[in-house]
Structures are given as structure tokens and as C-alpha cells.
C-alpha positions as CSV (number, residue, x, y, z in Angstrom):
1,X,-32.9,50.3,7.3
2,X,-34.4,53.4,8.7
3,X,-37.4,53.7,6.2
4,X,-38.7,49.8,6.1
5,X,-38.7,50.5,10.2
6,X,-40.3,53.3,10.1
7,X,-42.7,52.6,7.8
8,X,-44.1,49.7,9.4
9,X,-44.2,51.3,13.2
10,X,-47.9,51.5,13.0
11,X,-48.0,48.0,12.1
12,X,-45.3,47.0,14.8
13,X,-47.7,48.8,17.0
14,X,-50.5,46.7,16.5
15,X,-48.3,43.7,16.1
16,X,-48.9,42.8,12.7
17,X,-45.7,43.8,11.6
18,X,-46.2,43.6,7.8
19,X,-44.2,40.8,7.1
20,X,-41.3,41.9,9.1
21,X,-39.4,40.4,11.6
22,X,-40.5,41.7,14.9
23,X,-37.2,40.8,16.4
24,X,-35.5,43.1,13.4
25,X,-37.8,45.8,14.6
26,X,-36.6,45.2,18.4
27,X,-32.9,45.5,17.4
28,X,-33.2,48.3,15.3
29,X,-35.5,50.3,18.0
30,X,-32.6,49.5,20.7
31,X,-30.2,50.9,18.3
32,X,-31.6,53.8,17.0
33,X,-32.9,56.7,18.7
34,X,-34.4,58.4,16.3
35,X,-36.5,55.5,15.5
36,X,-37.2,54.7,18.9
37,X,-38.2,58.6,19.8
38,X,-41.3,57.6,16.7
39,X,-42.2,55.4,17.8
40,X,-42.8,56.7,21.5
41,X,-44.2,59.7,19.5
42,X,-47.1,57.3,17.9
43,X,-47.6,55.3,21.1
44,X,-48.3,58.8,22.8
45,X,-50.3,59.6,20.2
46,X,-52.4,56.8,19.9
47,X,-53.4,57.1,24.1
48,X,-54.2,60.3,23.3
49,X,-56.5,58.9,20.4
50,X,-57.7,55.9,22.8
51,X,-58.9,58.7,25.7
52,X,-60.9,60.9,23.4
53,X,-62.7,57.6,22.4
54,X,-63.7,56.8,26.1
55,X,-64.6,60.4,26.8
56,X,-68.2,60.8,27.4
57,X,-69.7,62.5,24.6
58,X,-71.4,65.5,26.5
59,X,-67.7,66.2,28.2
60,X,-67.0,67.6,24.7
61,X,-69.9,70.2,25.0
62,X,-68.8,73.1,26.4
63,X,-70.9,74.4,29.7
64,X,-73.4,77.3,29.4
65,X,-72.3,80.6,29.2
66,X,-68.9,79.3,28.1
């Protein structure tokens, strides 16, 4: 069960779920940890993703004489 889940956690993310059962998804994630521990992994990840996005685009310049 471990590889359809984990497989589709990007999906389950966006809640599209690729055909799956989201309630399948929540009983597995509540079971397993390692699962679980992914999937916090890609939600972390994708904030991460999300704040580079909203940065301004000169904060990525470094400042002179850097």
C-alpha cells in the first residue's frame, strides 16, 4: 500500500488525488509514519517553494560590495 500512497502525495496535496480515495489516503497517513513524515516533508517543501515565488525579485540580488 505504501507505493500507490506515496506515489500520489503530490496529487493528495493538491487534492486531485489521481483517482484515489482521499479517505484511503487519510487512513493510511494516520497509520503510517513514514508516510505521514513525506508527506510533511513535501508540504514543507512546497511553502518553501510558495515563499521564493512571493519574494521580490531584487531581494535575490545580493547588495553592493557583497
Amino acid at each position: 500500500m505504501h507505493q500507490p500512497i506515496k506515489e500520489g502525495l503530490e496529487e493528495y496535496l493538491r487534492g486531485a488525488g489521481k483517482g484515489t480515495n482521499p479517505r484511503e489516503f487519510d487512513a493510511h497517513l494516520a497509520a503510517c509514519q513514514s508516510c505521514a513524515q513525506e508527506l510533511r516533508l513535501l508540504e514543507a517543501q512546497a511553502l518553501w517553494l510558495r515563499s521564493l515565488q512571493d519574494s521580490p525579485a531584487d531581494s535575490a540580488e545580493p547588495r553592493p560590495g557583497f
